[in-house]
C-alpha positions in Angstrom: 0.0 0.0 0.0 1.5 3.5 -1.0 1.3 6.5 1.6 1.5 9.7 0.5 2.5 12.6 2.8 1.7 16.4 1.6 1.1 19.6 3.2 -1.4 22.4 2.7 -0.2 25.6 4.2 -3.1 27.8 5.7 -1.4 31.5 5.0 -2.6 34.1 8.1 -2.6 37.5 7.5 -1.3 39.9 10.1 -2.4 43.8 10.3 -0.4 44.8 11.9 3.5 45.1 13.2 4.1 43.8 16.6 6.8 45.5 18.8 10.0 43.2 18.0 9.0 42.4 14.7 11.5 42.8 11.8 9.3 40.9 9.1 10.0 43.4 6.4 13.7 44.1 6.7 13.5 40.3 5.4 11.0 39.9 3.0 9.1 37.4 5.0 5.8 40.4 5.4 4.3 38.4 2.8 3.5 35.1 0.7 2.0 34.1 -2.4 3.5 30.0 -1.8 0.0 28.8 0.0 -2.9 26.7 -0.4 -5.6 28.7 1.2 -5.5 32.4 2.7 -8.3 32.7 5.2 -9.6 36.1 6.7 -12.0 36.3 9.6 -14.1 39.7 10.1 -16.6 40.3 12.1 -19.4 39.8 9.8 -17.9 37.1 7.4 -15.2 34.3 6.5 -13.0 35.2 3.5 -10.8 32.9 1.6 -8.4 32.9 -1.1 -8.0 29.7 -2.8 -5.0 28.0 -4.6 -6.2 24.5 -3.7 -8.1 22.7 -6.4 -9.6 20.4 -3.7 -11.2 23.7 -2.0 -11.9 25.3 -5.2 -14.2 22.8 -5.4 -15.8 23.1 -2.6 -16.2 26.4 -2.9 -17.9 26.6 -6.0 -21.2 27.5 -5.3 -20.1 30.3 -3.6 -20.0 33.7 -4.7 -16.8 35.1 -5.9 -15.0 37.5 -4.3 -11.4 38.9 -4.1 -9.9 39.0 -0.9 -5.6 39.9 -0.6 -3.4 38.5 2.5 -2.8 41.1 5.1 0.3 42.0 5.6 2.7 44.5 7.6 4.2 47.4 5.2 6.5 48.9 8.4 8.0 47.7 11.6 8.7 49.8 14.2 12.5 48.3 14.4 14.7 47.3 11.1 17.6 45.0 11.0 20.2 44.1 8.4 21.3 40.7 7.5 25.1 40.6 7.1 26.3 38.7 3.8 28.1 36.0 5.5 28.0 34.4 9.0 30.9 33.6 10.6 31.7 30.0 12.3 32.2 31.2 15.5 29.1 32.1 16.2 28.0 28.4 15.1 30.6 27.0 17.3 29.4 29.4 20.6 28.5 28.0 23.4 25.1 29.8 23.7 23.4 27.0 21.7 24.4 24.6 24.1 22.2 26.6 27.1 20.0 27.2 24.4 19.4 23.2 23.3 19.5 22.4 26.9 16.0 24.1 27.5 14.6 22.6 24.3 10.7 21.5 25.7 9.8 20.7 21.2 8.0 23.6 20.9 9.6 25.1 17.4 10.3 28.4 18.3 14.1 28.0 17.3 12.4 26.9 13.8 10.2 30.6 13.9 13.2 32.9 15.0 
């Protein structure tokens, strides 16, 4: 029996900068690589679709257009040197840093 493993990435939108964030100095403020873009208001559920699958299931619907929201400012800007060097690799900061490791993927978001 084949198994096949994919992913369909849910894009959310965010309005607005929050006080650390640096999103824009690196690109990352905004996506077009996702399945499905979903906005919730207060008076309706909007949703940009790039999954056939949902498409479908949306077809009944009425059309509407409805963009990602995304952050055009933070309040903080950083620069990304060209290259790293290995020392900072080698510091011993990641090893107090793996030892609290609980799994919960924030070294994966930062």
């Amino acid at each position: 029996m084949s198994r096949f493993l994919f992913y369909i990435i849910i894009l959310m939108g965010c309005e607005n900068s929050f006080e650390n964030s640096f999103c824009v100095s690196t690109g990352t403020n905004q996506s077009t690589n996702y399945d499905a873009y979903i906005k919730v208001t207060a008076e309706e559920v909007l949703i940009d679709s790039h999954w056939n699958l949902l498409d479908q299931a949306l077809a009944n619907s009425h059309p509407f257009t409805v963009v990602p929201d995304s952050v055009g400012i933070n309040k903080i800007s950083v620069e990304i040197p060209e290259s790293i060097p290995q020392s900072i690799f080698d510091s011993t900061l990641w090893d107090d840093y793996t030892a609290k490791c609980i799994a919960c993927g924030r070294c994966n978001f930062v």
